[in-house]
NUPALO-355116 format. One record per atom (N, C-alpha, C): x, z, y. Coordinates in steps of 0.2 Angstrom, whole numbers, plus 5000, padded with zeros to 4 digits. Atoms other than C-alpha are relative to their C-alpha. Layout:
XZY/...
***
This chain:
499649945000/509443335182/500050025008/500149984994/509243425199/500850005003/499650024996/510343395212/500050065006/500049984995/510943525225/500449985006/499850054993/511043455244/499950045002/499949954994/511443535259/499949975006/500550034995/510443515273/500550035006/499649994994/511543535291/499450005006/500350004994/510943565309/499949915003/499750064996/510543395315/500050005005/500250034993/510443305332/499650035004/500349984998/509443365341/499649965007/499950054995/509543235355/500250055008/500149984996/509743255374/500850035003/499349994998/511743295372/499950064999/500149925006/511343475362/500450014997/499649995007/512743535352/500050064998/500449935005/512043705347/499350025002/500849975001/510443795344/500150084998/499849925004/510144005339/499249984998/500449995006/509144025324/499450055004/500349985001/507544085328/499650034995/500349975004/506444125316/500249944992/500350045004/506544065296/499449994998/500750025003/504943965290/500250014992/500150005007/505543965272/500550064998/499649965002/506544085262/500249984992/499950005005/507644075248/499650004994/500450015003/506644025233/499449974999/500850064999/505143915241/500449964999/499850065001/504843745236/499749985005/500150034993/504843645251/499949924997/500350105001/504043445253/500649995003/499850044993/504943325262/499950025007/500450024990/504943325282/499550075001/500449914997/504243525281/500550025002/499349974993/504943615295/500350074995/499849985005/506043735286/500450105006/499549954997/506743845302/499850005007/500250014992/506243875322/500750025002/499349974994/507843875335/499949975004/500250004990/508043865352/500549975001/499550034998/508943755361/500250025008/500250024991/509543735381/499450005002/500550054997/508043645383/499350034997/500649985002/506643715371/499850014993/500149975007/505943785353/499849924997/500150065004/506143665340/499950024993/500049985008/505443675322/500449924996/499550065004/506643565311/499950004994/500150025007/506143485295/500350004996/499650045005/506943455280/500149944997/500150085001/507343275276/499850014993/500250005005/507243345258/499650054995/500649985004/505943405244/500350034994/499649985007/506443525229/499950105003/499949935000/506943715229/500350025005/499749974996/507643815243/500750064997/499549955003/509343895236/500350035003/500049954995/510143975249/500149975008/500250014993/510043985269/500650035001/499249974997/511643995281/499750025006/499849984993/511544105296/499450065001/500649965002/510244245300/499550005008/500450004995/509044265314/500250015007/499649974996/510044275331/500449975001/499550035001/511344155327/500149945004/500050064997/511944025337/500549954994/499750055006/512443865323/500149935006/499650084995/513543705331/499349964995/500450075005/512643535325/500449984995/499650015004/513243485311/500150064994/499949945005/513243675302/499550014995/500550005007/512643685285/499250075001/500849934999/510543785286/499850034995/500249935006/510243795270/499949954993/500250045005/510343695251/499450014996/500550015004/509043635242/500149964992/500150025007/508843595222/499549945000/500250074998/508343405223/499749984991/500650035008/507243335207/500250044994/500149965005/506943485199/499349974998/500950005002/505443495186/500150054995/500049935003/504943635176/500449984993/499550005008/505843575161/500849995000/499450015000/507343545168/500650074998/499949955003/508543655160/500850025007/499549994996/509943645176/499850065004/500349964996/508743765184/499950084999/499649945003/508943905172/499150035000/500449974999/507744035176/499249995004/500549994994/506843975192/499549964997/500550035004/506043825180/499650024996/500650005004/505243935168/499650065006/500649974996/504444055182/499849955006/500450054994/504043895194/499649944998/500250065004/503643765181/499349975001/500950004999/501643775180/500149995005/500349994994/501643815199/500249945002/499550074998/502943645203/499449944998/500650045001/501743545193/499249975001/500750034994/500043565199/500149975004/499950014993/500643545215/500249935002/499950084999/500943355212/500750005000/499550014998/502643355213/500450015007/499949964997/503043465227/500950005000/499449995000/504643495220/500249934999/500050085000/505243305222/500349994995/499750025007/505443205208/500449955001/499550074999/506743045207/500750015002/499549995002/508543025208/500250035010/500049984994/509443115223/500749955005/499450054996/510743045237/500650014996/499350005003/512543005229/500450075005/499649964996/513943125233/500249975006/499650004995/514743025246/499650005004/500450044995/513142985257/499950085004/499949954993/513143105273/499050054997/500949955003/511643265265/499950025007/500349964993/511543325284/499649955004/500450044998/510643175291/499849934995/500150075003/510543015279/499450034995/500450005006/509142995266/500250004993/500149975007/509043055247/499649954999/500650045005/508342905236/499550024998/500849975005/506542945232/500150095001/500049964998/507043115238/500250055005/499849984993/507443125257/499649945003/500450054996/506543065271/500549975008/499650014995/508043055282/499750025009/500750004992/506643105298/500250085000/499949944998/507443265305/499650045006/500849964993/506143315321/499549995000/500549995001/504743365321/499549925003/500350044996/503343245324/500449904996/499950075003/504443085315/500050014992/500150005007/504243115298/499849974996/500450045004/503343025283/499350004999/500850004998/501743075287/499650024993/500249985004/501643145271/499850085001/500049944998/500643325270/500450044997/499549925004/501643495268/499650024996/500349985006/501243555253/500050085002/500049954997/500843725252/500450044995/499449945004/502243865249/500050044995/500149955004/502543935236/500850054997/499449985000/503844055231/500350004993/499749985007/504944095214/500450055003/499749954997/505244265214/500650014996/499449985004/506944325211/499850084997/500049935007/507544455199/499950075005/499949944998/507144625203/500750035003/499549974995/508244725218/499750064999/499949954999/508644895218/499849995009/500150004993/508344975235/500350005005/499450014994/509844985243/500449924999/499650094999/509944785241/500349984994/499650015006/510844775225/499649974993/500450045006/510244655211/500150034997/499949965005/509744735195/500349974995/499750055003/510544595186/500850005001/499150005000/512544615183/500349945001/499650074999/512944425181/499849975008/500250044993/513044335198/500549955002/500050065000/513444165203/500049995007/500250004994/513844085220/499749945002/500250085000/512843915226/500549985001/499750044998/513543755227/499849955003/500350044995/513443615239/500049954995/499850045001/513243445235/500749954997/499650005001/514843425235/500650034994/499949955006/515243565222/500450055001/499749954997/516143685233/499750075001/500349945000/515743875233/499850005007/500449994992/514343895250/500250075002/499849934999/515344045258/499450035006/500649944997/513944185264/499349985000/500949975000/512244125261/499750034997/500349945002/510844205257/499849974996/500450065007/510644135237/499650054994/500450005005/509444125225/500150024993/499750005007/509844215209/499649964994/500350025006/508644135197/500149905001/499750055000/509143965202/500749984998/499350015005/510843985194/500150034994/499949955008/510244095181/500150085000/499749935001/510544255188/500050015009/500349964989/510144375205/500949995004/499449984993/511744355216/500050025003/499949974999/512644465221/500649985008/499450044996/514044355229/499850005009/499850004994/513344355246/499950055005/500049934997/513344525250/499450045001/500749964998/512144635258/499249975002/500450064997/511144465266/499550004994/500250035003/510944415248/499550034996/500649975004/509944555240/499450055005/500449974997/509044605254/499249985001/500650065001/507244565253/499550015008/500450004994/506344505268/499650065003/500349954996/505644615282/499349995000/500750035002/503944545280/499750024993/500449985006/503844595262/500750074996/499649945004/504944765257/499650024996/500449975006/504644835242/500650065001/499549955004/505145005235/499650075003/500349955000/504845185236/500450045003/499549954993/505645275252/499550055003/500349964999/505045445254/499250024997/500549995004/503645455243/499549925001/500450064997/502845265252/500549974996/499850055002/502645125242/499749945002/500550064998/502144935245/500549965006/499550054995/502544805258/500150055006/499949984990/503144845277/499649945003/500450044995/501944755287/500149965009/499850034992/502844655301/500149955000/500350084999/502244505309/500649965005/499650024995/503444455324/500750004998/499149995002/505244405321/500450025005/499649954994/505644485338/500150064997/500149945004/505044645329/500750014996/499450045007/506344585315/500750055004/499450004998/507644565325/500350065003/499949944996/507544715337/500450054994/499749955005/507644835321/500749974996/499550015002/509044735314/500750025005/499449994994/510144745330/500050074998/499949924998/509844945331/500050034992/499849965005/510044975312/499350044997/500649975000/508245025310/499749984994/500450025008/507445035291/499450015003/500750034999/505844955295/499450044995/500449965007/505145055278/500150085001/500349934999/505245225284/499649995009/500749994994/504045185300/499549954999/500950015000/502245185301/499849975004/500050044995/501645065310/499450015001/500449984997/500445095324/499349935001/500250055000/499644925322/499450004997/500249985003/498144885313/499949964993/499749995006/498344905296/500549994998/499549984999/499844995298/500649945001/499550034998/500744855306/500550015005/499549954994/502244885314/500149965006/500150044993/502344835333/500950035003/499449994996/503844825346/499950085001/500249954999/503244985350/500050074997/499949935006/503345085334/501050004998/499150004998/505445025335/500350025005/499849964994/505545055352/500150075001/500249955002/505145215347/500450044995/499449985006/506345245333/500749975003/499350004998/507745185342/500250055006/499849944997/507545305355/500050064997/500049955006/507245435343/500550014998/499350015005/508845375335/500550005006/499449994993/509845385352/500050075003/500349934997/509145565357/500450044996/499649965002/509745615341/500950014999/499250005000/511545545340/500250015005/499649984994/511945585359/499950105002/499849935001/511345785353/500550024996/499549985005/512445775339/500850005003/499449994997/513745715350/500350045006/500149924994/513445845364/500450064996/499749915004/513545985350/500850004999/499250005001/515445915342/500450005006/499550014993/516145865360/500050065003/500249984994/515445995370/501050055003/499349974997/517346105374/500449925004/499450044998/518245925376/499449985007/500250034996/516745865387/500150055007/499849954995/517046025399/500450005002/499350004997/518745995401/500249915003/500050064998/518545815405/499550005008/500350014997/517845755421/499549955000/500350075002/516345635419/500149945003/499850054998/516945515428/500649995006/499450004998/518645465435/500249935005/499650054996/519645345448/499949954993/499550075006/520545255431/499550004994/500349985005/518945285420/499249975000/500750064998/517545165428/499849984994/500350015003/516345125418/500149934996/499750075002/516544945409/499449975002/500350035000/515944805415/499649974997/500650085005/514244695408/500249954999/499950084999/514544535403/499649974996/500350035005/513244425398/500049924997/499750075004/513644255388/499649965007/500550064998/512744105399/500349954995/500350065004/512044015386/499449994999/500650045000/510543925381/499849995006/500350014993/509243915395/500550035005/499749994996/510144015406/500849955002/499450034998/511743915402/500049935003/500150094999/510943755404/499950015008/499950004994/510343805422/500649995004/499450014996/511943845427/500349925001/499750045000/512843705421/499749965006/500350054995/511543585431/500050015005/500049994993/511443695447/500749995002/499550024999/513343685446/500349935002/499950084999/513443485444/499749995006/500550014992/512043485459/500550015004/499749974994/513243555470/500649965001/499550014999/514643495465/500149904999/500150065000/514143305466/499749985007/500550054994/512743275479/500050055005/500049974994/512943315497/499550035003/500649984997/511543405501/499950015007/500249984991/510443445518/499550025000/500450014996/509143525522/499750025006/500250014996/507843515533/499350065000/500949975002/505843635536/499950005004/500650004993/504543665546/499450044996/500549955002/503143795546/499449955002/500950035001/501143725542/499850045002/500649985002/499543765546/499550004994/500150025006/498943775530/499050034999/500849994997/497143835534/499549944999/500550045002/496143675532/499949984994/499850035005/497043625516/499750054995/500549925001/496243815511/499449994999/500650004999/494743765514/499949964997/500450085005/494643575506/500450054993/500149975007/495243675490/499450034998/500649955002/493843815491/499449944998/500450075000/492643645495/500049964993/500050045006/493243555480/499950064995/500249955006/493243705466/499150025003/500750015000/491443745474/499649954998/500650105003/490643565469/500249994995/500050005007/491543575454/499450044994/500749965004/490243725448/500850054995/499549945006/491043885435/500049954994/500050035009/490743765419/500549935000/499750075000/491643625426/501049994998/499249994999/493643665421/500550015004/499949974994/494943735428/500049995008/500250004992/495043765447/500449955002/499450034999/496143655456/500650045005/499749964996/497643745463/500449955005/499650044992/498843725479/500349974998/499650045003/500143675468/499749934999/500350075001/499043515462/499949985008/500050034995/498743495481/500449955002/499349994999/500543515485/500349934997/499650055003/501043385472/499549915000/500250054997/499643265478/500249955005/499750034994/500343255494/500749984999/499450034998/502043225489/500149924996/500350075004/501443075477/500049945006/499950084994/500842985494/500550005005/499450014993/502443045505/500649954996/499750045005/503442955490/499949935002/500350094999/502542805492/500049965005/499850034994/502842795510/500850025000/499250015000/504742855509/500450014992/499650045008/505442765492/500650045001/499449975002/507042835496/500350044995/499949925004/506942995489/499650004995/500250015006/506242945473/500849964996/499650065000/507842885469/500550054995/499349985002/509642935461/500549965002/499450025000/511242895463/500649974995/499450025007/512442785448/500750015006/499149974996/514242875455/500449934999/499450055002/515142735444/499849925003/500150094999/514242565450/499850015006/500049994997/514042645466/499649985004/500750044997/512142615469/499750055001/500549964998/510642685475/499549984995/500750025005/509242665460/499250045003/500849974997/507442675469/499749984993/500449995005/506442725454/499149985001/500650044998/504742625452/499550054999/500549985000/503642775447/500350075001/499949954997/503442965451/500050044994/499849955004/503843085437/500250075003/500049954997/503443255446/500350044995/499649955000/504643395441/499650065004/500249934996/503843585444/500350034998/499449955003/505043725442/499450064998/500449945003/504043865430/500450045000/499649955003/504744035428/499750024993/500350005007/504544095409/500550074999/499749945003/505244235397/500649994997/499550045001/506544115393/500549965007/499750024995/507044085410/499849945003/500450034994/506743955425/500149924994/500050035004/506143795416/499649935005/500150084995/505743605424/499449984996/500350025001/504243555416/499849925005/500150044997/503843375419/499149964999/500550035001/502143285424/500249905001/500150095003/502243095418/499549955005/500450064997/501742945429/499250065008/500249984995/501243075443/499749975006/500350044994/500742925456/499549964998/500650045005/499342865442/499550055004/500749955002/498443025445/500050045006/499949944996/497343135457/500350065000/499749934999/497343305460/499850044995/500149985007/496443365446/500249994995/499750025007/497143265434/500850034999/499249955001/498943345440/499950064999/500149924999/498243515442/499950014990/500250005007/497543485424/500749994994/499350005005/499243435416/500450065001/499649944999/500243575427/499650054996/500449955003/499043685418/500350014992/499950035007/499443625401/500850015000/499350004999/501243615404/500250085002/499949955001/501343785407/499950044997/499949955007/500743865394/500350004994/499750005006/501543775384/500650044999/499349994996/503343825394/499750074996/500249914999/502444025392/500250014993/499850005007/502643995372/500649984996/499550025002/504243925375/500149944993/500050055006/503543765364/500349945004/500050054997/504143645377/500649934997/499650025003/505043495371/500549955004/499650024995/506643405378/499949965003/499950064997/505743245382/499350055005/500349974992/504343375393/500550015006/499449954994/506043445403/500249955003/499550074996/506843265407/499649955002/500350074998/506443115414/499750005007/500350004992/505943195433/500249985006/499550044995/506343105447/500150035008/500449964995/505443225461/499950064998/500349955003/505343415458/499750045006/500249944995/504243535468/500150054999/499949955002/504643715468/499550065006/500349964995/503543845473/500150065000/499549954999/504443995475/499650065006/500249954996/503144075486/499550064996/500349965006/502244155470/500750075000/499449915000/503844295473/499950025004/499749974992/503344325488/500349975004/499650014997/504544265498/499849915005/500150064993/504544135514/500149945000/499750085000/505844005514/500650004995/499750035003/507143945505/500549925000/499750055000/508543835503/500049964993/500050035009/508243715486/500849974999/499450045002/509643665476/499649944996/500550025002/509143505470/500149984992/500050045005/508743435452/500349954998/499750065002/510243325445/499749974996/499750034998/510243195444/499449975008/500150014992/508843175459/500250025003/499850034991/508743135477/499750065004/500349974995/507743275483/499450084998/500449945002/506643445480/499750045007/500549954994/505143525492/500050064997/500249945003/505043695490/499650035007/500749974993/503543785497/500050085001/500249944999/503443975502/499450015001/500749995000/502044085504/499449995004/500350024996/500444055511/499650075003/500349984998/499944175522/499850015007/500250004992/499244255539/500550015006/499550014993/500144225556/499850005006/500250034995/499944215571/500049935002/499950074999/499644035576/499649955006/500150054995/499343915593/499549974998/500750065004/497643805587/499749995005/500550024994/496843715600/500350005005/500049984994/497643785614/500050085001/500149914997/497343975610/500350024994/499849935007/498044125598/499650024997/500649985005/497244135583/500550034992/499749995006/497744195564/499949954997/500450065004/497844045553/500650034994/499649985011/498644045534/500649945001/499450025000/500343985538/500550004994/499750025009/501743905524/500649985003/499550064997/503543845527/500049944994/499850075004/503943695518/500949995000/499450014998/505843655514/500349964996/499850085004/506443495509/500850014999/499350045001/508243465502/500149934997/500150105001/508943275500/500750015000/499250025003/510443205494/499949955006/500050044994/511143125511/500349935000/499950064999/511743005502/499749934999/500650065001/510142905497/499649985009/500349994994/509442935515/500350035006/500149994995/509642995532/499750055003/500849954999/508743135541/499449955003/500750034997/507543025551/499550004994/500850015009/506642965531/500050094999/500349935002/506943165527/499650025004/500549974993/506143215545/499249974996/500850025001/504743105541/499649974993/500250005004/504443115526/499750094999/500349914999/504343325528/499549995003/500650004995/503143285544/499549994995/500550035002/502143165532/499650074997/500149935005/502043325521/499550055003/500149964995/501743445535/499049985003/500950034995/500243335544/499450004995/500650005006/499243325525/499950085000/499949954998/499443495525/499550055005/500549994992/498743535542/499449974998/500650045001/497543405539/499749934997/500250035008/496943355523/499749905002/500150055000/496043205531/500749944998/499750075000/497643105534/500149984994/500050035009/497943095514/499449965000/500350035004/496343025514/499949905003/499950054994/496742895528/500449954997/499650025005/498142835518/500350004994/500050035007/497642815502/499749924998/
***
């Protein structure tokens, strides 16, 4: 007899205690495997697809696209050792039955976890895999989705089915607001309002303005955009191709739809608007206020701790960066066009701090506040600050003192696009001991870095460009850079900062000495 379990927000690790819903992968009525991702959300730190520990029917989903859920908040129940004969399933087993079956057993077969055993992270007997992120799973493959369609909706969302029923958990409590599956109780629910009969943006049906058929929209941003602005996706044509609707075809309708309810309000106001002054002493506009949360909120917290813990200092000094110009051009030309990518300054940049490390230990280091010690860390785990679409992001290169400059330039490569996709995951963001920042990609000069809690110290590099500059004895233009070291004063001293900047400074100027002291 089928059992339905409520699957919660797990752990996430890292000290995360919420996530916003980005996109659903399943939808009310899919049969899901074991350990198939069921849901993409964002955390702090980065996009996470979240499996389900459990195999069966999807009955309803909590929260909608946009949504920030604590850990611990119910995502979405599943119907646990269904089979098409089972008669608790009502309706859904005789239109999924055939399909459940081929499928090998898709919809899991065997007895389900007891009531008292934790449905948000513990294992289901022969029908949980207890393995909530992505990548730990049973290794078993996802089956491929298939859906049970529910009962016919009218087009203003409303089931055509008068009986309706609201799911229950596990526990056997009414699930207040999801969005549930009427043919899994026997009947289209109505219970969850407007959510629950509305049918997906991806696939509209119905007949608005003489068009009929799907809505053709790919992006869950798209989605979302139209739901914030109230936007029927089913009366616009989408500019895409085969008539797909793009940001652009909403963009578009929302201004459209702003033109005409700021004419509409023109026309009714226009007496009171003449008699009012548009703007007054006591009538100031209201101020923005934007939440800090997720990436932006995690910034803060960290650049707040930074400050408010470690006594920073820094120190800089302007390079000739001219020679170091040139051993790049030198290397990418003997590489050849077919040889992969180029090696950039950055790779250089983070070459050279690998051997200033190795001559001053200090600043690989942190600080335990409570056992009030200095811990000099044994290897280099380069920290580069990326900017993204999601905000400034720390990506980390792993065992950075193993590897040239190619083999970093090659991972920074990699680690960025991932960051661009926003797939990056929490153990790429941690574990840096050393972060470079190169902040002259803005244009801009110098800087003072805040550093990366819980490290000892952050270079940040400005732009590289022409100067006037002393060489030899005479005024010449060379490709000038500042360099700006910040250090926690309390692992070091300026002498090790001073000379560990210079060391910096002199590779820089003159590439030979890196190779003197390898």
């Amino acid at each position: 007899m089928a059992q339905v379990l409520e699957f919660k927000l797990p752990d996430l690790g890292e000290g995360l205690t919420e996530a916003e819903i980005v996109r659903w992968l399943v939808e009310v009525g899919d049969v899901v495997a074991i350990d198939q991702p069921v849901v993409e959300v964002e955390t702090a730190k980065a996009m996470v697809e979240v499996p389900c520990p459990y195999g069966g029917v999807v009955t309803a989903r909590f929260g909608e696209e946009g949504m920030e859920l604590p850990v611990g908040a119910p995502l979405l129940t599943v119907a646990v050792g269904a089979t098409e004969s089972s008669s608790s399933l009502g309706t859904a087993a005789d239109q999924a039955g055939p399909r459940a079956s081929r499928n090998g057993g898709a919809v899991a077969d065997g007895s389900a976890a007891g009531a008292g055993q934790d449905s948000g992270s513990g294992s289901a007997s022969g029908s949980g895999s207890g393995n909530v992120l992505v990548g730990y799973g049973t290794g078993a493959p996802a089956a491929r989705r298939r859906r049970i369609r529910p009962q016919p909706t009218a087009l203003n969302g409303t089931p055509a089915a008068a009986p309706a029923s609201a799911s229950t958990s596990a526990s056997g409590s009414t699930a207040p607001g999801p969005v549930v599956a009427g043919p899994l109780t026997g009947s289209a629910s109505a219970t969850a309002g407007p959510v629950a009969g509305a049918a997906p943006a991806t696939a509209l049906a119905g007949e608005v303005d003489g068009r009929e058929g799907p809505v053709a929209v790919v992006s869950p941003l798209v989605r979302r955009l139209a739901r914030q602005h109230e936007i029927d996706l089913r009366r616009l044509t989408g500019s895409g191709p085969d008539g797909l609707i793009l940001r652009a075809d909403v963009d578009a309708a929302i201004r459209l739809a702003g033109e005409a309810a700021e004419a509409e309000s023109r026309s009714a106001d226009a007496p009171a608007r003449r008699a009012v002054p548009e703007r007054t002493a006591a009538g100031e506009a209201a101020a923005e206020r934007v939440p800090l949360r997720g990436v932006r909120g995690a910034v803060a917290d960290k650049l707040s701790r930074s400050r408010t813990e470690i006594p920073d200092a820094t120190c800089w000094v302007d390079a000739d960066a001219t020679e170091l110009m040139a051993v790049r051009a030198a290397m990418n030309a003997a590489t050849g066009p077919s040889a992969g990518p180029k090696v950039s300054v950055l790779a250089l940049l983070a070459r050279i701090c690998t051997a200033a490390l190795a001559r001053y230990p200090e600043l690989n280091s942190t600080v335990d506040t409570e056992a009030r010690e200095i811990v000099r860390l044994p290897g280099v785990h380069l920290g580069f600050a990326a900017q993204t679409e999601r905000g400034l992001v720390v990506p980390v290169v792993r065992d950075a003192h193993t590897r040239n400059a190619e083999s970093i330039g090659a991972e920074i490569a990699r680690l960025t696009e991932v960051a661009r996709t926003g797939k990056l995951s929490p153990a790429q963001l941690t574990g840096g001991t050393f972060t470079l920042n190169n902040y002259g990609v803005f244009g801009v000069d110098g800087s003072t870095p805040i550093i990366n809690h819980p490290e000892a110290a952050m270079l940040g590099v400005g732009r590289i460009m022409p100067k006037p500059w002393v060489h030899q004895g005479e005024l010449a233009v060379r490709q000038v850079v500042q360099l700006s070291l910040t250090f926690d004063h309390r692992v070091c001293d300026g002498g090790t900062a001073g000379g560990f900047l210079r060391y910096v400074a002199d590779c820089v100027e003159q590439p030979a000495v890196l190779l003197r002291t390898l």
